[in-house]
C-alpha distance (Angstrom), angle and dihedral (degrees) to the residues before:
residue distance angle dihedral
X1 . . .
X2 3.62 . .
X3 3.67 124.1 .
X4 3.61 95.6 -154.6
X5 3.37 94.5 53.8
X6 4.15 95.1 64.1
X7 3.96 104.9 29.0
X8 3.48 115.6 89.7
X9 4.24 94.4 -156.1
X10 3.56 113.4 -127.1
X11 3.64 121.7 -126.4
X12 3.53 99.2 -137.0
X13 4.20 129.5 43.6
X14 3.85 95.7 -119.4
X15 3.66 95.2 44.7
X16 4.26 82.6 75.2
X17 3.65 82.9 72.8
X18 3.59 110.8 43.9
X19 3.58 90.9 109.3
X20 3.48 92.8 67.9
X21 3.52 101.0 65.4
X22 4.13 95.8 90.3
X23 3.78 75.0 57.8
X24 3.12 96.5 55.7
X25 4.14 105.4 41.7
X26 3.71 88.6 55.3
X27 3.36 86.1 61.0
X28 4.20 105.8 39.6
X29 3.35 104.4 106.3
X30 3.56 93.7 56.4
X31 4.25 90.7 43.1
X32 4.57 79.9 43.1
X33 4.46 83.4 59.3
X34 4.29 92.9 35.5
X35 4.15 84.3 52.2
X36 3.84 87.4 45.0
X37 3.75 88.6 58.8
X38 3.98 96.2 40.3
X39 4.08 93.4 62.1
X40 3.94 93.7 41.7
X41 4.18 82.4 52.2
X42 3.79 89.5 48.7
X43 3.85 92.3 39.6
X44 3.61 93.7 41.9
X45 4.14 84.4 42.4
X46 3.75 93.3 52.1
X47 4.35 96.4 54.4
X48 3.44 94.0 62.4
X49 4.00 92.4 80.3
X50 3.39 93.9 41.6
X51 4.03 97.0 60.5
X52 4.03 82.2 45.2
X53 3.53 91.1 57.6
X54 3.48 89.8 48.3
X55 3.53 95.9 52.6
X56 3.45 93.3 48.3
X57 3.39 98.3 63.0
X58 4.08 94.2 35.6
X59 4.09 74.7 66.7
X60 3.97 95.9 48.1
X61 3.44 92.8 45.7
X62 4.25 96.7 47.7
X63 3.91 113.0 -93.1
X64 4.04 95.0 -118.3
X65 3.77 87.5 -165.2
X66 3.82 115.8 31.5
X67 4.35 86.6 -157.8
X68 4.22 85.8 79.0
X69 4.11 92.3 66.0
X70 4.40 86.0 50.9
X71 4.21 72.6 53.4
X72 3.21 96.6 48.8
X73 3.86 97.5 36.6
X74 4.21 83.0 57.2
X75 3.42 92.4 46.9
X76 3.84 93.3 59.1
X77 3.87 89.7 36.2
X78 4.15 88.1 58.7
X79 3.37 93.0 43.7
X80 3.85 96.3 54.5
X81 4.05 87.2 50.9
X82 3.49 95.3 46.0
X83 4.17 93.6 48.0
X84 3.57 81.7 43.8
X85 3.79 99.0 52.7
X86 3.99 91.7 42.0
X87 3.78 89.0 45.4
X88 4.01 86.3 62.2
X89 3.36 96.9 56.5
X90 3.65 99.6 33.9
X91 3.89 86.3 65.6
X92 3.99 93.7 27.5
X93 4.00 87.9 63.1
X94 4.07 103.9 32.3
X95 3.95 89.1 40.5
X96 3.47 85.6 56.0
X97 3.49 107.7 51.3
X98 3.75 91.5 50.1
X99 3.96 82.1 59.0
X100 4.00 97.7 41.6
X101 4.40 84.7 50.9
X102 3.56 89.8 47.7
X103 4.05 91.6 51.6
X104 3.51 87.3 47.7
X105 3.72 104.1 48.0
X106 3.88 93.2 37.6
X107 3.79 79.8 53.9
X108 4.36 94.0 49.1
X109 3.87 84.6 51.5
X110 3.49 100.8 48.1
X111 4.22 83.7 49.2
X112 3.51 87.2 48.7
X113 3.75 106.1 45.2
X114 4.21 78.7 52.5
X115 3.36 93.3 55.5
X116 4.20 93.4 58.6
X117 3.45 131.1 105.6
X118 3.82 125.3 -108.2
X119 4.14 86.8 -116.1
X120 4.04 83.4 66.5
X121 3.85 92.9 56.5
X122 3.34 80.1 50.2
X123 3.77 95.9 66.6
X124 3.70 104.3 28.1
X125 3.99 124.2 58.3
X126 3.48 128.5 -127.9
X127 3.47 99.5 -121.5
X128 3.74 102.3 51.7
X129 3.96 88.2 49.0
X130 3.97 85.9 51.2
X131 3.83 84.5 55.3
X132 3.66 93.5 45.1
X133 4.07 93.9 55.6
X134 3.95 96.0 40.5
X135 3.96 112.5 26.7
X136 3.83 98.0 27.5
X137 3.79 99.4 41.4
X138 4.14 89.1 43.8
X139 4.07 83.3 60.6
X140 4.03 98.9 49.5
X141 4.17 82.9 48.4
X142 3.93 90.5 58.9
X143 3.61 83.9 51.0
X144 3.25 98.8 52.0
X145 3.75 99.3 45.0
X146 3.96 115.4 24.4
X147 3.97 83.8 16.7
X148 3.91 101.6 65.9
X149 4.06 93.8 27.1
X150 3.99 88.7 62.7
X151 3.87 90.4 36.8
X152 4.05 87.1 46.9
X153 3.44 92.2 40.6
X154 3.92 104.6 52.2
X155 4.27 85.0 41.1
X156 3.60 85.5 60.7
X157 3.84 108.1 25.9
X158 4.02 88.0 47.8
X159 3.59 105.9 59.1
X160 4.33 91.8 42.2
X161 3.58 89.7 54.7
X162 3.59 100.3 43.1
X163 4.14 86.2 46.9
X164 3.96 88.2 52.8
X165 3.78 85.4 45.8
X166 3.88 100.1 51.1
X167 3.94 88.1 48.9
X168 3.48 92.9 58.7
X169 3.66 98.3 43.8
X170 3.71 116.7 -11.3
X171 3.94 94.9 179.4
X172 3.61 93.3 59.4
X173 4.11 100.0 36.1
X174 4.05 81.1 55.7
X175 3.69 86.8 58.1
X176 3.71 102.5 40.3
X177 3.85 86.4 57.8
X178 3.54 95.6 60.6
X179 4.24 98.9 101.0
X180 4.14 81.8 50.2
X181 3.54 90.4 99.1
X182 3.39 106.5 33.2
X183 4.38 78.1 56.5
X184 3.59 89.0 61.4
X185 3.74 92.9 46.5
X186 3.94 93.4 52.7
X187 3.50 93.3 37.6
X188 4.12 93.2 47.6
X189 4.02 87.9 50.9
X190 3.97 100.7 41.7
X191 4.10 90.7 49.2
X192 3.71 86.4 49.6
X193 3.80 90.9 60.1
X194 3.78 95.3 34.8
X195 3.75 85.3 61.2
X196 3.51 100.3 53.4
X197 4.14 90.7 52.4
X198 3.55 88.9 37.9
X199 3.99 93.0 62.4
X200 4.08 88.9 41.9
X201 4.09 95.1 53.4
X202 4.24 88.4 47.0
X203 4.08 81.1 49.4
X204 4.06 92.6 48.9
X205 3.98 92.4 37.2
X206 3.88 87.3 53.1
X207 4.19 88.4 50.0
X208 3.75 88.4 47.1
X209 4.22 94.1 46.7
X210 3.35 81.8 51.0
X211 3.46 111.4 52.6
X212 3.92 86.6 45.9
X213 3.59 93.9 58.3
X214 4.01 99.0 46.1
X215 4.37 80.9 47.1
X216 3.85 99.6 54.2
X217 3.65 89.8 32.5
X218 3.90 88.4 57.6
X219 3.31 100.9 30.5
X220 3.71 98.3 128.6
X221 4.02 87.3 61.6
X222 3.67 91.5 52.7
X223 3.90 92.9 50.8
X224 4.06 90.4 46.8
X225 3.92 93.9 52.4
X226 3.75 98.9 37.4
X227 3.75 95.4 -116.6
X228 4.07 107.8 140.5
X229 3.50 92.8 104.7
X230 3.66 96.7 51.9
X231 3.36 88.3 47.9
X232 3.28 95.6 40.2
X233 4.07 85.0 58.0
X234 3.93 94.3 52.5
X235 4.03 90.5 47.1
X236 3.72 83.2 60.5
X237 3.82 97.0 46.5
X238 3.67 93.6 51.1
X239 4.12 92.3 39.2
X240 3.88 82.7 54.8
X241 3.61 98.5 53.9
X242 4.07 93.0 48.0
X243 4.21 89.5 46.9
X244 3.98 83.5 47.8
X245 4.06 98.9 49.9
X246 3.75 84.3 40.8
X247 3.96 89.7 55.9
X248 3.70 90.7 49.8
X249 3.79 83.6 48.9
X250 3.58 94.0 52.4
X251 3.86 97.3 48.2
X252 3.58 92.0 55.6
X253 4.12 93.0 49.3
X254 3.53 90.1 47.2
X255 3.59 94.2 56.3
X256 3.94 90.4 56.5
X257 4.30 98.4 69.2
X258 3.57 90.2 49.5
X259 3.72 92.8 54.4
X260 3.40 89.4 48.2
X261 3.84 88.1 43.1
X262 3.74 93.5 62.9
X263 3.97 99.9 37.2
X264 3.87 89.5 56.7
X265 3.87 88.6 46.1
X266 3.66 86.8 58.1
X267 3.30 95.4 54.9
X268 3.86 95.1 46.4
X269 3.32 87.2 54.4
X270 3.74 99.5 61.6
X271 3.61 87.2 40.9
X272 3.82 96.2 63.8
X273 3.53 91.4 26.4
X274 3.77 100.1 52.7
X275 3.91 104.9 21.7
X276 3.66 82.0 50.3
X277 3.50 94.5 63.3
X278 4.13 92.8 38.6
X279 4.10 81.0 56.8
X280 3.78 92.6 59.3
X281 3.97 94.6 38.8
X282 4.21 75.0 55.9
X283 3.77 85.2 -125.4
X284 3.60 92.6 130.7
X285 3.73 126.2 32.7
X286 3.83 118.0 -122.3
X287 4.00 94.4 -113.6
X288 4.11 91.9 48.5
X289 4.01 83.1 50.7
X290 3.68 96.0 48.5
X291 3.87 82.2 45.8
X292 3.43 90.8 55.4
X293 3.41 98.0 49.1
X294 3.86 89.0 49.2
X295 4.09 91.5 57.1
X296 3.66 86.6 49.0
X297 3.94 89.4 56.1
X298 3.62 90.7 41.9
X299 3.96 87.0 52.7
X300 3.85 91.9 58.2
X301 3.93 99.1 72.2
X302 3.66 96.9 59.8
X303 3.85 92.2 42.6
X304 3.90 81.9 59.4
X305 3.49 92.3 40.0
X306 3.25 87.9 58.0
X307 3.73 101.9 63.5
X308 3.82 89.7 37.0
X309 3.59 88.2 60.5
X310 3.56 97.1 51.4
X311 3.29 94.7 55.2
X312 4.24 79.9 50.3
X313 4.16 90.7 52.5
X314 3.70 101.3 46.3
X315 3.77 100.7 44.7
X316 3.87 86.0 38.7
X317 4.51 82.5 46.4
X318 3.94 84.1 45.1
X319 4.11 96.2 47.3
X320 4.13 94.1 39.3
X321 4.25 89.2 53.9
X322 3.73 84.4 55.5
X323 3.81 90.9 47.2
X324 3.61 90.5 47.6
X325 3.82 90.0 61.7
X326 3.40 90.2 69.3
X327 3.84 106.2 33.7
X328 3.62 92.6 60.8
X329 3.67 93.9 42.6
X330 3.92 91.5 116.4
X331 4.25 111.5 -140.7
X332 3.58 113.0 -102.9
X333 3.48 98.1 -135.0
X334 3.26 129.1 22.7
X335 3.67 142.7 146.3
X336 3.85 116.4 -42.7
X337 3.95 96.8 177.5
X338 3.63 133.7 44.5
X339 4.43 92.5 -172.5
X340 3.81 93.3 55.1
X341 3.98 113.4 144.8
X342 4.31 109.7 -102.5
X343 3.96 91.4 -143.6
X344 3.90 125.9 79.7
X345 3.69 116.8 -161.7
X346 3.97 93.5 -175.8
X347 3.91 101.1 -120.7
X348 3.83 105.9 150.2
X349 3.51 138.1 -162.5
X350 3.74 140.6 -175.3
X351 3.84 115.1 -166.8
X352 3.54 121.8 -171.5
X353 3.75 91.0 -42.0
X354 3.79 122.1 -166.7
X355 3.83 122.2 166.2
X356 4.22 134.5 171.6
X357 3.49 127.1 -161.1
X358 3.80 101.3 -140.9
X359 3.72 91.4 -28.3
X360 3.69 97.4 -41.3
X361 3.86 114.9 118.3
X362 3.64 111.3 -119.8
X363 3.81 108.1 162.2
X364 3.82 127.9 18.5
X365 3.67 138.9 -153.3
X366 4.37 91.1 -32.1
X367 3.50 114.3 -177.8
X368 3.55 115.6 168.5
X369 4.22 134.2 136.2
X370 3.54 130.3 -141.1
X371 3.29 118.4 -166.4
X372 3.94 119.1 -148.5
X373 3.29 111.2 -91.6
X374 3.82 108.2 20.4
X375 3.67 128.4 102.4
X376 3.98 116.6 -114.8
X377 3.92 115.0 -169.0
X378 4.55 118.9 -164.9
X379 3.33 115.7 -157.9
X380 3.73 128.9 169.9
X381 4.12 141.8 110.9
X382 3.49 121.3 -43.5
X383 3.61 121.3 -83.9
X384 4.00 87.4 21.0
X385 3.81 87.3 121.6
X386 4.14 110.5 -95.8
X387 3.64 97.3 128.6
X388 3.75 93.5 48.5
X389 4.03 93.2 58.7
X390 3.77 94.0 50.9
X391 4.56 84.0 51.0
X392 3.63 86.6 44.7
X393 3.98 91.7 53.6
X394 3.76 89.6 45.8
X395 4.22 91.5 46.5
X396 3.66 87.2 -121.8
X397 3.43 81.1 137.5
X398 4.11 121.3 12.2
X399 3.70 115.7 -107.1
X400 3.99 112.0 -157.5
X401 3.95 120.2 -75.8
X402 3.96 105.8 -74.4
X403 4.03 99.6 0.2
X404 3.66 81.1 109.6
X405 4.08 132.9 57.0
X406 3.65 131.3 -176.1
X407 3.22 113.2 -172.9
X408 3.73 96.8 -24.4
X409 3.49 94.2 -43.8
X410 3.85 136.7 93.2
X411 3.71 111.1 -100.7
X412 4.15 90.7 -117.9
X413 3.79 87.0 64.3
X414 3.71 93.4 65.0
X415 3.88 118.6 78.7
X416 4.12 109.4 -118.4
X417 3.35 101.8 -124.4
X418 3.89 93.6 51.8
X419 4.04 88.7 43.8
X420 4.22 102.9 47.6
X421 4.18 77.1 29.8
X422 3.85 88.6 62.0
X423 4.68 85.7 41.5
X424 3.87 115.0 94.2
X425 3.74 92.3 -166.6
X426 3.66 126.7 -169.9
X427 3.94 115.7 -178.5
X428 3.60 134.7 -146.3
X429 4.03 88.3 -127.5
X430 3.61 102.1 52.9
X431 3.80 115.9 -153.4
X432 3.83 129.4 -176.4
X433 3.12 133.6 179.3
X434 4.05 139.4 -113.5
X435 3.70 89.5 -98.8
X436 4.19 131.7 89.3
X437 3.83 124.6 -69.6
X438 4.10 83.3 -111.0
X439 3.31 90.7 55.1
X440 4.13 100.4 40.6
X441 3.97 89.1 38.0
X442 4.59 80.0 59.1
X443 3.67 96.3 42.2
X444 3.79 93.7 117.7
X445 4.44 96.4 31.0
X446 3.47 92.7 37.3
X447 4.11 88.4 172.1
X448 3.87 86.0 59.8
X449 3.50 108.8 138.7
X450 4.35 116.8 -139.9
X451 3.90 97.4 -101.3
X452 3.82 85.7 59.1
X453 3.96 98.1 51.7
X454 3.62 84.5 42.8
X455 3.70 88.7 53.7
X456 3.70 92.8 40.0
X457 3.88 90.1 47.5
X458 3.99 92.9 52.0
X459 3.87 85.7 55.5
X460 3.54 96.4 53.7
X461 3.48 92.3 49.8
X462 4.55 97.4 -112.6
X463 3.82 98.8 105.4
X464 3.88 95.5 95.4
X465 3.76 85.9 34.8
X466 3.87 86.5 58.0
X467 3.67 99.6 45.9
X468 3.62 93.3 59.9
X469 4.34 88.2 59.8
X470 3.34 113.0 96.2
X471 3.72 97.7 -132.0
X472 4.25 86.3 35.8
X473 3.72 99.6 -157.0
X474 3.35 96.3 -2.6
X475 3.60 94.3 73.8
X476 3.75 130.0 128.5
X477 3.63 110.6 -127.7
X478 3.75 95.0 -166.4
X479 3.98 132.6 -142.2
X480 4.01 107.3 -11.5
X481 3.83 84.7 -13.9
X482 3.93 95.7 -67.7
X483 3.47 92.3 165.7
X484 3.38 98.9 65.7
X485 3.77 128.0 71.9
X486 3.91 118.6 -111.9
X487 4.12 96.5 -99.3
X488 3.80 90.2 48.4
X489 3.96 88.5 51.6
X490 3.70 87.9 54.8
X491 4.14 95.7 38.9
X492 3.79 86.4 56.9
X493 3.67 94.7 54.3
X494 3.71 91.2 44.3
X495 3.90 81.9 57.3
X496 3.87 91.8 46.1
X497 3.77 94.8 56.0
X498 3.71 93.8 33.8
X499 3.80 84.9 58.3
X500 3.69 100.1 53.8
X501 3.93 82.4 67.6
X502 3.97 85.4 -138.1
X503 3.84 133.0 -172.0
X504 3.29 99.5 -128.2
X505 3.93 119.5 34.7
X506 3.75 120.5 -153.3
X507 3.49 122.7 -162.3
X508 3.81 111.5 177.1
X509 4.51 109.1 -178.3
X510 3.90 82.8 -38.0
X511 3.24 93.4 158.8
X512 4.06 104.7 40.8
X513 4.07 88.1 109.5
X514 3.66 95.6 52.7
X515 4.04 128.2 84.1
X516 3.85 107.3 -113.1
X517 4.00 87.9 -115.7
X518 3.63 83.0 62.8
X519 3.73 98.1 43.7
X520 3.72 90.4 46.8
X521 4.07 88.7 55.2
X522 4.37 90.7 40.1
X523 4.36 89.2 50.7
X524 4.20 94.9 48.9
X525 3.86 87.6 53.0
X526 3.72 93.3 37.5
X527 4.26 86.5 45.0
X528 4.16 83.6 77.9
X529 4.15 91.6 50.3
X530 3.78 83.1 43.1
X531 3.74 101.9 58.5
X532 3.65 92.1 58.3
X533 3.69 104.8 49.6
X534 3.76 137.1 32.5
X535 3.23 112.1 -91.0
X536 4.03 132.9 -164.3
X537 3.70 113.8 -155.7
X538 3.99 109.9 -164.0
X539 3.91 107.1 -176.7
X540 3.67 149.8 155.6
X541 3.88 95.8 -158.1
X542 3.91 119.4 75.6
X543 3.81 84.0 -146.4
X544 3.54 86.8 75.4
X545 3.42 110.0 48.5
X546 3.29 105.8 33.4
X547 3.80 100.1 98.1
X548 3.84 92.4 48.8
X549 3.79 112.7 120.4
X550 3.47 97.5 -125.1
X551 3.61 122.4 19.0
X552 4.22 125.4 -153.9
X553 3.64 128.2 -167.3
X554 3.98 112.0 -160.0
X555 3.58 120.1 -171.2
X556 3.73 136.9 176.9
X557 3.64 86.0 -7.3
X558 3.68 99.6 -51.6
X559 3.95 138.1 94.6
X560 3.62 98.2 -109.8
X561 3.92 99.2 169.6
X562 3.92 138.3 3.7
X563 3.12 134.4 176.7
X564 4.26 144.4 99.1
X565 3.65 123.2 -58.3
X566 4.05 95.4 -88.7
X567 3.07 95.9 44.7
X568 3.73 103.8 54.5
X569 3.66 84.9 48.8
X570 3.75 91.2 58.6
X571 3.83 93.8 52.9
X572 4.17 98.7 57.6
X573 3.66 100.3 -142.9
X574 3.96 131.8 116.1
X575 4.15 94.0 -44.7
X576 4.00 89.2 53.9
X577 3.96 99.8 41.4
X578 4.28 79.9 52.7
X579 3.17 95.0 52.5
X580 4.12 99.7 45.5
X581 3.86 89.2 42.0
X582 4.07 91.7 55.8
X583 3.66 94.0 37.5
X584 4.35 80.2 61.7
X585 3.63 89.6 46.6
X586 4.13 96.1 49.2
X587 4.27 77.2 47.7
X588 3.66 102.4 51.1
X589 4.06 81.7 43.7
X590 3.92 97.0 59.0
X591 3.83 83.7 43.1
């Protein structure tokens, strides 16, 4: 998805961060105490000069009691432990915020991303919203912590020095501050340009994330059809273009410590050149010179901070744009009721249902009633819209107001958790996670106890299967469950679903991986689960449906027959020519 397309651009480099400030007042008393300790470090940091200076000129003048320098040597010794100690915490505390927002708002995306609709997977890939909730939220945290110490720091440390500065010499602090503004000018041009190529290499990272995940995630297609090396080539291309925005990047970073380089030179210059000379005139004393130099070196970290933490602002501007893209991506659906009954019975109800998928018709003019209890099956050609009703009935998509009941009510007017809470759903695409069978079999009853996933795994037809692993239910099933075969994959999300004891049991080609000995054995121990909860039985296979109590052929959208077994059979259309065609196929087979 294109950035450009959902960021609004700010006018103004802070106004990338404006979203941050609930962040941040949750957390101002603690950033109140870490500024506490930043202006005693800067005080504390700005004393040591002073008691220099004032040993200097102790020495010029004649020490009449040598005891003053062990004074003065103390002095400087406390001050470097107390600068020290408030130097800990300064960091310990501001450091730590940044760290404590960037748990929090990784945690508000994560929530949020949950809380999406499977139309906005749709549009964004997986890779560039990886990016987003590593790379880019890793940049607004350096903001956030070293970013706004520096920035703090140099605000405050800048104007104390300078003050101590112009009251030991005003005429020459006037002068020394001469390449100031021509800092700010570099340093306002340079960031503008780092931004730009700092929103660009995010953009190419996310493309490059991206096409990594889809290639190890389908790596078993690349190996079938021979394409590593064309993939290989088009890894390349894309890791060229990030190394060559990243270049770009890098030549206009580089150029900012040299400009800083020379502007500080300048003013060291004048500082020997002309403090020199006001030493020798004896308008200056040597210690309030060496002091003077001091603040001057003192001066030069937060001038350097300062183009370090540009760079830190406008990748950290560039990154939080690209996080706002998906923050204020609203959820499609979402609760519409807050007094929504808890309980599901199961009774169903299509009414005059039409749905598009981006314009495309899908399903047309679907009437059909389930009652609770009984077992629909679909069947029908591919593409002719099965899937979708099942989605529809889960509001993985939102059908139009009233098209759908539940239990007498329109689907909006039950809460979501209680309605997919009350959905045993088992997928055509089965996915499982890198986790054990125990703990993929539980993923919807995760308080399950064994004897239950044992129970649910002996209805799905995986106990004996389990047995046979050496770690039994302990076993890892690896990336997407690789390790298993394609009929286990689907056995084990019988068992999840089966597990979750639902209402309403949804069974879409569940059984397309498995023999149809096996599918016959998996349906007479599902037949008890059955009878107690609707069930929807989509299927290819006759086998499968063939029991149901009602039986409904969709095709090209449309409900085109319905009825039981028999009686489809009796009327010769799509149901019958299905049925003859796989009783050849189950021929030829024993053949």
């Amino acid at each position: 998805m294109s950035d450009s397309a959902s960021i609004t651009r700010p006018t103004r480099l802070w106004d990338h961060f404006r979203p941050l400030h609930p962040y941040l007042r949750r957390y101002r008393r603690q950033f109140g105490i870490g500024i506490v300790f930043l202006l005693l470090t800067n005080f504390a940091g700005v004393v040591s000069p002073l008691i220099i200076r004032a040993a200097i000129n102790a020495l010029e003048q004649g020490v009449p009691d040598p005891s003053r320098l062990l004074v003065y040597a103390g002095g400087l010794l406390g001050v470097a432990l107390a600068t020290g100690f408030f130097r800990f915490w300064m960091r310990w505390i501001l450091i730590g915020i940044s760290r404590d927002i960037e748990y929090d708002l990784r945690n508000n995306l994560f929530s949020h991303l949950l809380g999406q609709s499977a139309r906005f997977y749709s549009r964004w890939r997986i890779g560039d919203l990886m990016t987003r909730a590593t790379s880019d939220i890793t940049h607004v945290r350096m903001v956030l912590g070293p970013g706004l110490m520096y920035t703090t720091n140099a605000l405050v440390m800048f104007p104390l020095v300078v003050a101590l500065m112009l009251w030991l010499d005003w005429r020459l602090t006037l002068l020394v501050l001469i390449p100031v503004p021509l800092v700010s000018f570099s340093m306002r041009y340079l960031g503008r340009l780092i931004h730009q190529y700092s929103e660009r290499i995010q953009a190419c990272f996310s493309a490059l994330t991206a096409r990594v995940q889809e290639n190890l995630a389908g790596m078993r297609l690349l190996r079938a059809f021979a394409q590593e090396e064309a993939e290989q080539q088009a890894f390349e291309r894309l890791n060229a273009d990030y190394l060559e925005e990243n270049r770009r990047l890098i030549h206009f970073q580089s150029l900012l410590w040299p400009t800083l380089s020379v502007l500080l030179g300048m003013s060291f210059l004048l500082v020997f050149w002309l403090g020199g000379r006001a030493v020798l005139t004896g308008r200056i004393d040597i210690g309030s010179f060496y002091a003077f130099s001091h603040f001057l070196v003192m001066l030069i970290w937060p001038m350097i901070a300062i183009g370090w933490v540009v760079n830190l602002f406008e990748r950290g501007a560039a990154s939080m744009a690209r996080l706002q893209a998906l923050l204020t991506a609203a959820p499609e659906i979402t609760d519409r009721t807050a007094d929504a009954p808890e309980i599901v019975r199961g009774e169903i109800e299509f009414r005059n249902l039409t749905f598009s998928y981006n314009g495309v018709p899908v399903l047309s003019d679907i009437s059909l009633y389930i009652s609770a209890g009984s077992t629909v099956a679909i069947v029908g050609p591919t593409g002719s819209g099965k899937s979708t009703l099942t989605h529809l009935l889960g509001r993985l998509y939102d059908a139009p107001e009233g098209s759908i009941l539940l239990d007498g009510r329109p689907l909006t007017a039950h809460r979501l958790a209680a309605l997919r809470g009350a959905i045993g759903y088992v997928p055509q695409e089965t996915f499982l996670f890198s986790e054990t069978l125990r703990e993929n079999i539980a993923l919807g009853a995760p308080d399950s106890d064994e004897e239950a996933v044992r129970q649910a795994a002996e209805i799905a037809g995986l106990a004996d299967d389990i047995e046979d692993f050496p770690k039994k239910y302990d076993t890892l099933v690896g990336e997407r469950g690789i390790t298993l075969s394609g009929g286990q994959k689907q056995r084990t999300a019988i068992a999840r679903a089966v597990l979750r004891n639902p209402r309403i049991l949804i069974l879409d080609d569940a059984l397309s991986s498995v023999d149809t000995y096996t599918e016959e054995r998996i349906l007479r121990r599902l037949s008890s689960v059955m009878r107690q909860r609707t069930t929807l039985l989509i299927s290819h296979r006759v086998s499968t449906v063939r029991h149901a109590d009602q039986i409904v052929v969709l095709k090209g959208g449309r409900i085109v027959e319905r009825g039981t077994h028999e009686e489809l059979l009796a009327r010769g259309g799509y149901y019958t020519d299905l049925y003859q065609k796989q009783l050849l196929e189950e021929e030829l087979e024993r053949e």
